[in-house]
DOMIMAR-142429 format. One record per residue (C-alpha): residue in three letters; x negated, y, z negated. Coordinates in steps of 0.2 Angstrom, whole numbers, plus 5000, padded with zeros to 4 digits. Example, Ala and Ser with C-alpha at 12.3 -4.5 7.8 and 13.67 -1.06 7.14 Angstrom:
<atoms>
ALA493849784961SER493249954964
</atoms>
This chain:
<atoms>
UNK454047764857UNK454747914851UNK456548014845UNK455347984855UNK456047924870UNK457447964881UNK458847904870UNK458047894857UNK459547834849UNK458947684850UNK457047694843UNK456047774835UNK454247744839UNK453147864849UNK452247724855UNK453547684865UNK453947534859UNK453547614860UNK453747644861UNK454247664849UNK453747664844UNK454747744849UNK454247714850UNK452447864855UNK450748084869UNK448548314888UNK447248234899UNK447148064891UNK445748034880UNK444248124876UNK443348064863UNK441647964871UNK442247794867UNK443747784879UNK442847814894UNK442247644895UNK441747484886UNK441947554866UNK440047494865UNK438447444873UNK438947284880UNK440147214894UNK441847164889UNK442046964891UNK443446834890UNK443646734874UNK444046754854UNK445446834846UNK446246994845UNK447047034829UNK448647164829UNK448847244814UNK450447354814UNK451847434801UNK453247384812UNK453547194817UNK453847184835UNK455747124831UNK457047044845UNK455646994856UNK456846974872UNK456747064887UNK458247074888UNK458447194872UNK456747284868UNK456847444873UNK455047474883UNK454047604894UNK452847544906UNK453247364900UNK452747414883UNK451247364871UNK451247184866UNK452847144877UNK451847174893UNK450547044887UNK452246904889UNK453247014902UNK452847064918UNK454147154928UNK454347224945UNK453347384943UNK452047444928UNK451147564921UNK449547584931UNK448247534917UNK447047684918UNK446347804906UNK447147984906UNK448448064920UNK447847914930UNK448747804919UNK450347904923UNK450547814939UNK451747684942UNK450947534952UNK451947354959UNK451647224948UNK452747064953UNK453447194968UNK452147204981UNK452547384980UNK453347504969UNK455147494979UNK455647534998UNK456947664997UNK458447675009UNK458547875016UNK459747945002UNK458747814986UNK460447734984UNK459647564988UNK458047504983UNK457247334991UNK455647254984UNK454747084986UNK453846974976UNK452046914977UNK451846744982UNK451046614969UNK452146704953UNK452346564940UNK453046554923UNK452046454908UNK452646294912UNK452146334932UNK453846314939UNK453946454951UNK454546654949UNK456146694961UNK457146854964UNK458546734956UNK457546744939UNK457346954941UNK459446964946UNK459746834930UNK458746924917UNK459447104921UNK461147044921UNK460946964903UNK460547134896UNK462247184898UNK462747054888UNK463247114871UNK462446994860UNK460947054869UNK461047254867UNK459447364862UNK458547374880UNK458647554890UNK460547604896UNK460147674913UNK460647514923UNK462447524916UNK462247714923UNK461647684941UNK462047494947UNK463647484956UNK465047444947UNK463947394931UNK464747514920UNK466047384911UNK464847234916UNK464947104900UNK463546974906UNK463146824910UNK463846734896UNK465646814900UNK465846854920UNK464746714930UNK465146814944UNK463646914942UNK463047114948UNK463447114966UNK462547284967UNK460947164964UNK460747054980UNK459446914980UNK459446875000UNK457946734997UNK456746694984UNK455646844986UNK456746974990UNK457947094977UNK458947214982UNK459647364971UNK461347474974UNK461347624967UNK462847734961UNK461847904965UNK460147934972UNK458847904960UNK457147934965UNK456247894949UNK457047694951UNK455247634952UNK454947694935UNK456547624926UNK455847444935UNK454547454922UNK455747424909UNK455647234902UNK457747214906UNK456847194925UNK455647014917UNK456246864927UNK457146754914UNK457446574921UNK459346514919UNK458946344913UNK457846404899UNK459146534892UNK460046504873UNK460546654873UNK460046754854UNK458846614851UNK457846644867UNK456846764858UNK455646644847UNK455146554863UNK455346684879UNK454546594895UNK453146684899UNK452946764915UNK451446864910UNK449546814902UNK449946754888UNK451346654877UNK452246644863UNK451646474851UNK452146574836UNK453446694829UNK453846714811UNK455346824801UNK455746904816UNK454146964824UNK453347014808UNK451846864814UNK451546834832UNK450346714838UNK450146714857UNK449046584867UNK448546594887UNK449746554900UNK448846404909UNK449646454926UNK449546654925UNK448146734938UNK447446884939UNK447346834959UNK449146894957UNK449047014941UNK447647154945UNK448347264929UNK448047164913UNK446247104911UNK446846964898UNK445046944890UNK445446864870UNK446046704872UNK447346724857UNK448346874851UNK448746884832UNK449947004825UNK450347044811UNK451747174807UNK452447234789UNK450847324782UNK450747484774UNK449947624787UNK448647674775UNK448247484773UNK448347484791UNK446947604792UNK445947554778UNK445447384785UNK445147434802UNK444047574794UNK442847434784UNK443447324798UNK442747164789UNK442946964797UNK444346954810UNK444847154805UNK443147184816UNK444247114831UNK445747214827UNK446847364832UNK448347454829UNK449947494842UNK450847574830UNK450047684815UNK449047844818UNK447747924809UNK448548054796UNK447848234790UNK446648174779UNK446148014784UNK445548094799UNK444548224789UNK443748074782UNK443347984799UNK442848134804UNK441248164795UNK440747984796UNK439747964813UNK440147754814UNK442047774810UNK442347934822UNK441447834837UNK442947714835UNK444447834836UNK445547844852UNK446247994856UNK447748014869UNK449248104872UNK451048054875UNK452548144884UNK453248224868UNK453748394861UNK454148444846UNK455348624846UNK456548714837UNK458448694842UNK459948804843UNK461648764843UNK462248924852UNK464248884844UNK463648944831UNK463349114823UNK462249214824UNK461249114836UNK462649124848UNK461649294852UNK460249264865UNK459549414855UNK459349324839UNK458549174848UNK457349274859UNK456949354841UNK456849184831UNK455449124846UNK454449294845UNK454249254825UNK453549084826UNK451749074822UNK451248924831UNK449548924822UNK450348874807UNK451448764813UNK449948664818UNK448948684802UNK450548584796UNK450648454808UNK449048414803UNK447748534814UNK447048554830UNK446548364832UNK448148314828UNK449348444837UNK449248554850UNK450348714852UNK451848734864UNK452748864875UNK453248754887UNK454548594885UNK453848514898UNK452248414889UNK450548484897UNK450248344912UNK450348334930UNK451548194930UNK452848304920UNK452748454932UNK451948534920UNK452248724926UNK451048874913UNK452348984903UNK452949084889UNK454549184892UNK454349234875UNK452249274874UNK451749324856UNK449949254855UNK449549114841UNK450149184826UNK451749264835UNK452649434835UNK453549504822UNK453749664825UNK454349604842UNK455549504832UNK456249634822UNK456549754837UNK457649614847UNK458349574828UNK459149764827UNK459649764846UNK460649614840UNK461349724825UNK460149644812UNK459149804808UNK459049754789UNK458549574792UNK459649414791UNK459649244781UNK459749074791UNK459748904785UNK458548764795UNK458848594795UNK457348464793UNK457148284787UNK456148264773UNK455348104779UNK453348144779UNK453048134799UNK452448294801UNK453448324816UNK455348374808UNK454648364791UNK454648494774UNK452848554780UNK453348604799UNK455048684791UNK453848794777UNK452848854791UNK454248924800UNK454948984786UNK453449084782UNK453349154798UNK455249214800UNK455149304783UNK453649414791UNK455049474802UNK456149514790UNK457249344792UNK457449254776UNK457549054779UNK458448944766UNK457948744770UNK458848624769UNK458148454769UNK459248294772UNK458548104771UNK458348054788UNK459547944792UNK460648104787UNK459748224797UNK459948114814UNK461548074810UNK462048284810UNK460748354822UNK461548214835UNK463448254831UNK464248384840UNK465548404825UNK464148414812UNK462648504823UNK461848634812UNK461448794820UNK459648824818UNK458748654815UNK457048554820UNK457048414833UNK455748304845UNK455948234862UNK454848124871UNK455148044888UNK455547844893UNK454347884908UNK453148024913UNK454048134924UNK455248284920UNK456848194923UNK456948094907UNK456448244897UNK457548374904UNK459048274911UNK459548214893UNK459248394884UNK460048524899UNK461248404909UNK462948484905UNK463548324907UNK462548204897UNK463448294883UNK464148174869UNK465648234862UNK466148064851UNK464347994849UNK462548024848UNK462248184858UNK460548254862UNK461248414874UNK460848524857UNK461048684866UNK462748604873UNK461948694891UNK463448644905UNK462348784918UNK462948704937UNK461448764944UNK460348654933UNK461648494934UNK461348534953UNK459448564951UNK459448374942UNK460548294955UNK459348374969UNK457648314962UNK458448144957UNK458448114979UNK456748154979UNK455547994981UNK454048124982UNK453648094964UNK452448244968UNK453548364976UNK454848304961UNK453548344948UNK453448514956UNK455248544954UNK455348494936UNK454348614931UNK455248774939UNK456748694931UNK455948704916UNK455248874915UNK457248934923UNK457948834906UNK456648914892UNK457149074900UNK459049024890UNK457949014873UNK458948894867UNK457448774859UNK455848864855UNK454448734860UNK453248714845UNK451848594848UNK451348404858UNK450748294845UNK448848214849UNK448748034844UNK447147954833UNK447147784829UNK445547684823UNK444947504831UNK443947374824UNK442047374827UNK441947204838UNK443247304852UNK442747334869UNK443547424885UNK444447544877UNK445947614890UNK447147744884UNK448447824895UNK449347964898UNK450847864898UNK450947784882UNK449547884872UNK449047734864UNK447647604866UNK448247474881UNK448347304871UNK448047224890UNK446247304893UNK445447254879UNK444047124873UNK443147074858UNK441547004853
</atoms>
């Protein structure tokens, strides 16, 4: 999800949708059942899949979820012009054509991107896919009534920024030409290298005109992908989807579409959650979970139960969870005192609170440990494990602390184990080793959003998490170091308030890249270049485990989402 995604103002799953699931997650997965079937037999077409989640899967529109790679349980209904290549690990990372018969074809300066559409594309009803349908569903995501999806487009199309929709200008996007049925064209407002990736969000699902009521689309969206909605009660708390008679995997070679009904249900309790896919009894044998992870101790009770632990996925999302500075305000407006404050943090503990080992992985970098992230070894601030406070105190009194100092840190009391009292305690611990005494202050978390994302109301010394809308370095630095993505009257995630014209420059530069390669490699030295400021203190990745029901096969989990692939698997 997942804040775990890039604006992650708008969700919070780390599943993105996530994410969200936000939206949310470093090799992909390791434990033995995810390198293949699940079990000792073939994966095979038929029964039904049962979804258990927490969240319902609400404003089921393309046009308004806000989705990576196509999302979860979206991507069964939506297909879009590129995906998520459905592999396990870093090869999962990839972004491959799905409707697109490539993943774009970029003018010289990626200020225009051109693709075309397979041939034989049908919707449920088997009326046939056109570029028409792909330039129609976009453009209804500016509409108002339709808001939720992913801001980029308003960002880069050409003249889309005061765009109002379909509903209000029947003009249209002219930066979105549609020369014949299989052909779309994009104009960009900047280069943007990384466009293939934003064409995985759902606002890029073909949406035909005639079928469009607008709000009300969402209970019966026309399917362009395997399967289709026949059901969807108190707004996607129960989904029931069916196959689409005229999808084909002659033209889809990403979603195997083995169960022959989806059924999921949304609203339990995560400990409920876990509970029945644990005894995983009737249909709960043929069930999984998009959304809720394994906690603390009901991993330690998998764990020493040789069955259940042979049915845990394990995967790893593009998400960090750090330390923040607002350097406006005193004392941390000394680099001194922030160098000191990353020196003091005992990373070992702060794992122990976020769960252990299994569950959390500790941090120096911002960048999340993959390939596709530019992931580039480094610690400007080395202090092994358990950190340096000795270290600490010696900045501390170059900063004219000799005596010590007492801070106040900010954390939400929600129990996430990411920005939560136990993550806080542990820092707090650690500081006090080096002579820093920490007062906390815990703030419900609506509250704590609300002030850590204000610029007026910003604390100075607070906890935070950041995950990324795809896996590449651009969505994870770009929102955090771009001098100017800083929100002044709104939701501002530039915490360090960094305006630095050699990084805004560094951003503009790699965005021209279509390498995604040799982009990857310049993320990377831009991040190592930024965690030289100290102006977060990177504190761990999480590591995501979630159970599946007995009866599941082909279990794919990719570095992309972290979470099982919904479109891989098959039941008995």
């Amino acid at each position: 999800m997942r804040q775990p995604s890039v604006i992650a103002r708008r969700v919070a799953a780390a599943s993105v949708s996530l994410v969200v699931a936000a939206g949310a997650a470093a090799c992909g997965p390791k434990d033995s059942d995810a390198e293949g079937s699940g079990g000792d037999s073939a994966p095979h077409k038929g029964g039904t899949l049962t979804v258990l989640n927490s969240e319902p899967q609400t404003d089921f529109d393309p046009a308004r979820l806000y989705t990576s790679g196509g999302g979860n349980v979206p991507s069964l209904v939506f297909r879009t012009l590129t995906t998520r290549n459905r592999a396990n690990g870093a090869a999962g990372a990839k972004v491959v054509p799905d409707l697109a018969t490539d993943t774009g074809r970029p003018s010289k300066n990626a200020t225009v991107w051109t693709y075309t559409l397979k041939k034989g594309l049908k919707y449920e009803d088997g009326t046939p896919i056109t570029s028409a349908d792909i330039k129609y569903g976009i453009e209804r995501s500016f509409a108002p009534e339709l808001s939720g999806g992913a801001p980029y487009l308003r960002d880069w199309l050409v003249g889309a920024a005061d765009y109002q929709g379909p509903y209000k200008d029947k003009k249209g996007l002219s930066a979105i030409e549609t020369p014949d049925a299989r052909t779309i064209v994009f104009h960009l407002n900047k280069p943007e290298g990384e466009f293939p990736y934003l064409a995985t969000q759902t606002q890029f699902t073909p949406v035909p005109r005639s079928k469009d009521d607008g709000t009300k689309y969402e209970a019966h969206p026309v399917s362009s992908g395997p399967y289709k909605v026949v059901r969807n009660e108190n707004d996607g708390e129960h989904l029931i989807l069916k196959r689409n008679p005229y999808w084909s995997s002659a033209v889809d070679d990403q979603r195997k579409a083995y169960p022959d009904t989806i059924d999921v249900r949304s609203g339990l309790d995560s400990s409920v959650i876990n509970q029945r896919l644990s005894a995983s009894q009737g249909a709960d044998a043929a069930a999984v979970t998009t959304d809720t992870n394994l906690g603390p101790a009901e991993l330690a009770k998998v764990s020493g139960d040789k069955e259940l632990a042979a049915r845990v996925g394990t995967g790893h999302f593009g998400y960090t969870n750090y330390v923040a500075f607002n350097p406006t305000v005193k004392p941390f407006d000394n680099p001194k005192v922030r160098e000191a404050i990353a020196y003091a943090v005992d990373r070992s503990s702060v794992v122990n609170a976020a769960g252990g080992s299994a569950l959390a992985e500790p941090a120096t970098t911002f960048l999340p440990d993959q390939k596709s992230f530019g992931y580039t070894p480094y610690d400007p601030f080395p202090a092994g494990a358990s950190g340096n406070p000795a270290k600490a105190k010696e900045l501390l009194a170059q900063a004219g602390y000799k005596n010590g100092l007492t801070l106040t840190l900010t954390h939400s009391n929600a129990k996430d184990f990411e920005t939560s009292p136990e993550i806080a305690t542990a820092i707090q611990d650690a500081l006090k080793k080096a002579g820093v005494t920490v007062r906390l202050q815990g703030l419900e978390d609506n509250d704590y959003r609300d002030k850590i994302h204000s610029v007026k109301t910003e604390p100075g010394f607070f906890l935070a998490h950041w995950g990324a809308d795809w896996p590449s370095g651009g969505p994870f630095l770009a929102p955090i170091f771009d001098g100017r993505q800083i929100v002044k009257d709104g939701a501002n995630f530039n915490t360090g308030l960094l305006n630095d014209k050699s990084v805004n420059a560094e951003i503009d530069a790699i965005n021209k890249l279509t390498d995604l390669d040799a982009a990857a490699k310049r993320w990377g030295a831009l991040d190592k270049k930024i965690g030289e400021k100290a102006l977060v203190v990177p504190l761990f990745h999480p590591v995501y485990k979630r159970l599946y029901g007995k009866d599941v096969k082909n279990i794919v989990i990719s570095d992309w989402t972290g979470v099982l692939d919904i479109s891989q698997v098959a039941v008995k």
